[in-house]
N, C-alpha and C positions, 0 to 999 in steps of 0.2 A: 504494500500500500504506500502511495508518496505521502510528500509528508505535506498535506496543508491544499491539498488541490484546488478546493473548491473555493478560495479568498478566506475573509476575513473570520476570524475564530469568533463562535456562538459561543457566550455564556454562559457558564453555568445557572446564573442568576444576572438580572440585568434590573437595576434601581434606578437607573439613568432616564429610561425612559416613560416610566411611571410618572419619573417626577416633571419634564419636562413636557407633560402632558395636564399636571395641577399644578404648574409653576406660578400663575397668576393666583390661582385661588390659597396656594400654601405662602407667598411672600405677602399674600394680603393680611391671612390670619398673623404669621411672626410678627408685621408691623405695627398690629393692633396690640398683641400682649407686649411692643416692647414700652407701646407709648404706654401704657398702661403702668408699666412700672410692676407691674402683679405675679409674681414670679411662680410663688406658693401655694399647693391650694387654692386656687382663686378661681373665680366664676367657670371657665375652660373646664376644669376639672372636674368640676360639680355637675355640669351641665354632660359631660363626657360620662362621667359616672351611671347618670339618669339615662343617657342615648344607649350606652352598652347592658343596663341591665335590662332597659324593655324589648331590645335586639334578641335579648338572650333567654325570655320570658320569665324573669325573676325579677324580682322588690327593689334589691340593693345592687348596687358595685359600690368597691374602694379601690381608688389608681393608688398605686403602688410602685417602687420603683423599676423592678422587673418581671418577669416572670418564675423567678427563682424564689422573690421575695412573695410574689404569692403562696407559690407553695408552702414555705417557711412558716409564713403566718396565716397560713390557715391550719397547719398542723399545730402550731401552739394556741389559734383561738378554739380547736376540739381538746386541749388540754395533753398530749401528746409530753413526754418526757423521758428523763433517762429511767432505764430499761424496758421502756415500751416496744414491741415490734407493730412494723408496718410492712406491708408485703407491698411487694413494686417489679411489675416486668422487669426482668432481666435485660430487656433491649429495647433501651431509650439513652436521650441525652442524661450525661451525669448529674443533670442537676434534681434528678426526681427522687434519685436515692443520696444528696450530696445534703439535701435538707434536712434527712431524716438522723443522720448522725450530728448533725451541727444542732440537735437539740438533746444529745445524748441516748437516743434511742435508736435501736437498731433494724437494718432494713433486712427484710427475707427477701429473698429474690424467687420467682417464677420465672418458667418457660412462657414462650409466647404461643400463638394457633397460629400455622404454618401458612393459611390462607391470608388471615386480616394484619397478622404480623402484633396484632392487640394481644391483653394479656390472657394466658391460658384460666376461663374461670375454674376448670375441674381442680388444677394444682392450688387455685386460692384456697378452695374449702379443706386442702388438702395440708395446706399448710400452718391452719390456724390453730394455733397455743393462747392458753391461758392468758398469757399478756400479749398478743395479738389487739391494737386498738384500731387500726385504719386500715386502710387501700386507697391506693393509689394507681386507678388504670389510666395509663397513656392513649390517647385518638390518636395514633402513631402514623405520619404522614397524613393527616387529614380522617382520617377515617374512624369513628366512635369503635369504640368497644360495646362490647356486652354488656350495657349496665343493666337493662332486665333482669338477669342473672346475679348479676354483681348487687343489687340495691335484696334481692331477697335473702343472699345469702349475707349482708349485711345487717340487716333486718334482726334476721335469725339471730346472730351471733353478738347483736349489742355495738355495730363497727359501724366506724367511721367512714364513710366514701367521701374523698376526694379526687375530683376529675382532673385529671393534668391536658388541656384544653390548649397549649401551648402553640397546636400546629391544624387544631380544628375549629375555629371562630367560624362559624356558620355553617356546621355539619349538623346536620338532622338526624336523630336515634327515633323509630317509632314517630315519625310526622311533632316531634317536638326539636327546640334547639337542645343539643348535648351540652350543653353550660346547664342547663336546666338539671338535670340528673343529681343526684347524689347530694350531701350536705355542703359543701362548695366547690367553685368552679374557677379552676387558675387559668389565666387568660394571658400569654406574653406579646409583648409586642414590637418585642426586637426586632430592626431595619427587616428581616427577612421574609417574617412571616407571613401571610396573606392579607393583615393589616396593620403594617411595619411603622414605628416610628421613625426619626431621625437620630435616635439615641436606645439607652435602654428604659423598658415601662413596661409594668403589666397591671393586673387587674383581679381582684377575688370577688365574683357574683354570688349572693347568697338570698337565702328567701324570706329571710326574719332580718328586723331593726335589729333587735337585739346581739345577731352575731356582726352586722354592719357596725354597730356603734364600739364592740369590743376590738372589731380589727383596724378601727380609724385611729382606736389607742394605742395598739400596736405599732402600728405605721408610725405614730407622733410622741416616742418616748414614753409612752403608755400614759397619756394626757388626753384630757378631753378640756380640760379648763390650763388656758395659756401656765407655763411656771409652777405645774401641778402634778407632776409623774403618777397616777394613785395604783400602775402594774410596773412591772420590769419591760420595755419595748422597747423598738429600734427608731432611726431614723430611714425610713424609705416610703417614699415618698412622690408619686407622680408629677412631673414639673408641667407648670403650665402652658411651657413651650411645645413641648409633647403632645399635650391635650389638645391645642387650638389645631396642630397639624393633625391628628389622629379625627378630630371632628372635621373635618375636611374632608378627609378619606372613607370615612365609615359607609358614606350612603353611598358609594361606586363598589364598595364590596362584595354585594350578590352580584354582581355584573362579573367582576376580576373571579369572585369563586366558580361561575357557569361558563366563563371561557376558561378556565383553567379544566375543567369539566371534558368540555368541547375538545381542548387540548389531548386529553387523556383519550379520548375515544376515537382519537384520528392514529395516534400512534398503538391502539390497539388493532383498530384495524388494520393495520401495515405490517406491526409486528407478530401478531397471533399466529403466525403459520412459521415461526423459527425455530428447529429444534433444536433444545439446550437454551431454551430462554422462557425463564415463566413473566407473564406481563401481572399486574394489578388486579386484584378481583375486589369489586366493588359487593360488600355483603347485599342480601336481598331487602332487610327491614335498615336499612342504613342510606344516608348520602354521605358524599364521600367528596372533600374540597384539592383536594390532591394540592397540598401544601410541597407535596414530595412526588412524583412520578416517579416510580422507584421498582426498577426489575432485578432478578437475579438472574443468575449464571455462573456456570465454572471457568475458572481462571479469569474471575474479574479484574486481577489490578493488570495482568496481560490487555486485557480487551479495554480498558480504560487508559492504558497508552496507546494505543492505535486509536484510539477515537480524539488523543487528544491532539498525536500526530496527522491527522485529518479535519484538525482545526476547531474541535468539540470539546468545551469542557464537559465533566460529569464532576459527581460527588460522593461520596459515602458515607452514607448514614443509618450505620456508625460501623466503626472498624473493630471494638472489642465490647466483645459484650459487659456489661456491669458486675455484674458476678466474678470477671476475670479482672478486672482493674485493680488497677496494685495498691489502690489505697482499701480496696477489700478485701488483700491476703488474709489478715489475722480474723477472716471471718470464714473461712474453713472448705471454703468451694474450690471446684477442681476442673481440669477441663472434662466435660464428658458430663458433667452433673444434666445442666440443661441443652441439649443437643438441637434442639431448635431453632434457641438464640444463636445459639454459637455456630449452626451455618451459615444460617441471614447473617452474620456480620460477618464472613468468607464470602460472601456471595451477593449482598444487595448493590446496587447500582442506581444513584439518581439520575436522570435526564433534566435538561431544562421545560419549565413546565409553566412559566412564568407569562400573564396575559398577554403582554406584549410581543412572546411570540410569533413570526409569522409561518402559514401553512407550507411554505417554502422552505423556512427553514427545518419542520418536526419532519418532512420528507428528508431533506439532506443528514438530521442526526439519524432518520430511520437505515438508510442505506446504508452508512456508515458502521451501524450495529449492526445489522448483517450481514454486511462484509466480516467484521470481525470476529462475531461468534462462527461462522461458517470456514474460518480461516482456521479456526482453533479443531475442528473435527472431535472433537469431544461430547457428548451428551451430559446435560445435564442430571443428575441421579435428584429422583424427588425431594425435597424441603420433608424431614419427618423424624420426631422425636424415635 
């Protein structure tokens, strides 16, 4: 294969043109918060708060600094501490099990289901001890989990759900929004996501005042009255600069999720007939915002240099699974434990999947990837515990 045939190298991710698409309406919001002088908590925020919780069919949001800091604080507003366990898919970004030890409680890890790549619920009920207080399932690339299952078997057991919502902001479970599910809903909205700030921000949706008002004291040194700490909290904190951009962006979001959509179902048409390449499987009672267009195969990091030698970036997400990360040695897992996780991270492959996409280009990354998987002569052996 040459190296670069077809001109100018596709993105992995492209922010550029998003933005120079609401350039007028985003330097209008920045101009106004700056004349404003309102940096803090301020009207943006509030009003940002109120747009994303009735987006998401719940009462409350609190903006918060990231999406890490969601999670964080919404496992200390269900009261989460040291020696608690929380169980958390084994394959996701580190930050879903990085929360649970930075409040001295420990994470169990589960296998994922081979199909949705979300967390296996049979291993949850399988896993749950005595100090068992949460879950935490990942919408992993866009796509919800099982909470049907997850909310009963939570139910049952006296546990906490928390949704890690990070990469599904207008993913539907059951004709409801998946923020909605479970006792709260962490929401990020890192530059990358499918409603990316210009910085880091996230968000905790919940359905009672009462855990809104406890996680605003979180957020604020555990203060509710200025110079009054009355919990132990942090400072994080959504900026108002954030907000005014992110309220800009909100209402063109079903539109970026439905081409993002559109995206997905063009490259499955193209690609569905490659052997040794499993494409995306959209569940049946589920939508699915394809935050991640994400395939496997064998010999991925071979086939992700020839695609970049062909002028394509890709991605992976993610390359070790959580269970194997070295800051989890002294917690006693081994390669082999979860056999699922640990091939999807040998094997997933992002594509660009990003609105701005054009049809021209999902044909040149498609060729591309079948040039390379078919160069490789190897079949894929199925995705299975």
């Amino acid at each position: 294969m040459g190296k670069n045939p077809q001109g100018a190298v596709i993105p992995v991710l492209n922010l550029k043109g998003q933005y120079l698409a609401l350039q007028d309406e985003i330097q209008l919001a920045i101009q106004k918060v700056l004349s404003t002088q309102s940096f803090i908590l301020g009207e943006n925020v509030a009003a940002l708060e109120e747009e994303i919780a009735q987006y998401c069919g719940v009462g409350y949001g609190v903006g918060v600094a990231s999406g890490t800091d969601a999670l964080l604080l919404a496992l200390k507003a269900a009261g989460v501490g040291p020696g608690d366990e929380v169980i958390v898919p084994a394959f996701s970004f580190v930050a879903t099990a990085d929360v649970v030890g930075l409040l001295g409680a420990i994470p169990v890890f589960v296998d994922i289901d081979p199909t949705s790549y979300t967390i296996d619920v049979s291993q949850v009920k399988a896993s749950i001890t005595s100090n068992t207080r949460a879950v935490i399932p990942v919408h992993l690339y866009g796509q919800p989990a099982n909470m049907a299952e997850l909310l009963t078997i939570c139910e049952e057991h006296g546990l906490i759900l928390i949704g890690d919502t990070a990469q599904a902001l207008g993913a539907d479970y059951h004709e409801s929004p998946v923020c909605s599910f479970g006792d709260f809903g962490c929401i990020s909205f890192f530059p990358s996501k499918n409603l990316g700030g210009y910085g880091d921000g996230g968000m905790i949706v919940v359905k009672q005042k009462e855990q809104a008002d406890l996680l605003k004291k979180l957020r604020s040194h555990g203060s509710s009255v200025k110079y009054c700490s009355e919990i132990q909290g942090w400072n994080s904190r959504l900026d108002e600069l954030q907000a005014a951009i992110l309220r800009v962006k909100l209402p063109y979001l079903d539109q970026w999720n439905l081409i993002r959509a559109e995206h997905a179902a063009m490259y499955n048409q193209i690609l569905g007939d490659i052997d040794g390449l499993v494409i995306p499987k959209t569940m049946s009672d589920r939508t699915h915002v394809f935050h991640q267009y994400t395939v496997r195969v064998a010999n991925r990091d071979a086939i992700r240099t020839m695609m970049l030698e062909s002028g394509i970036e890709t991605a992976v997400h993610y390359p070790i699974p959580l269970h194997l990360q070295p800051m989890y040695r002294s917690l006693g897992y081994r390669k082999g434990d979860l056999p699922v996780a640990e091939r999807a991270a040998e094997q997933v492959l992002s594509l660009p999947v990003y609105p701005e996409l054009e049809d021209s280009q999902i044909e040149r990354i498609s060729l591309a990837l079948r040039a390379a998987v078919e160069s490789q002569m190897e079949v894929l052996l199925p995705i299975e515990a």
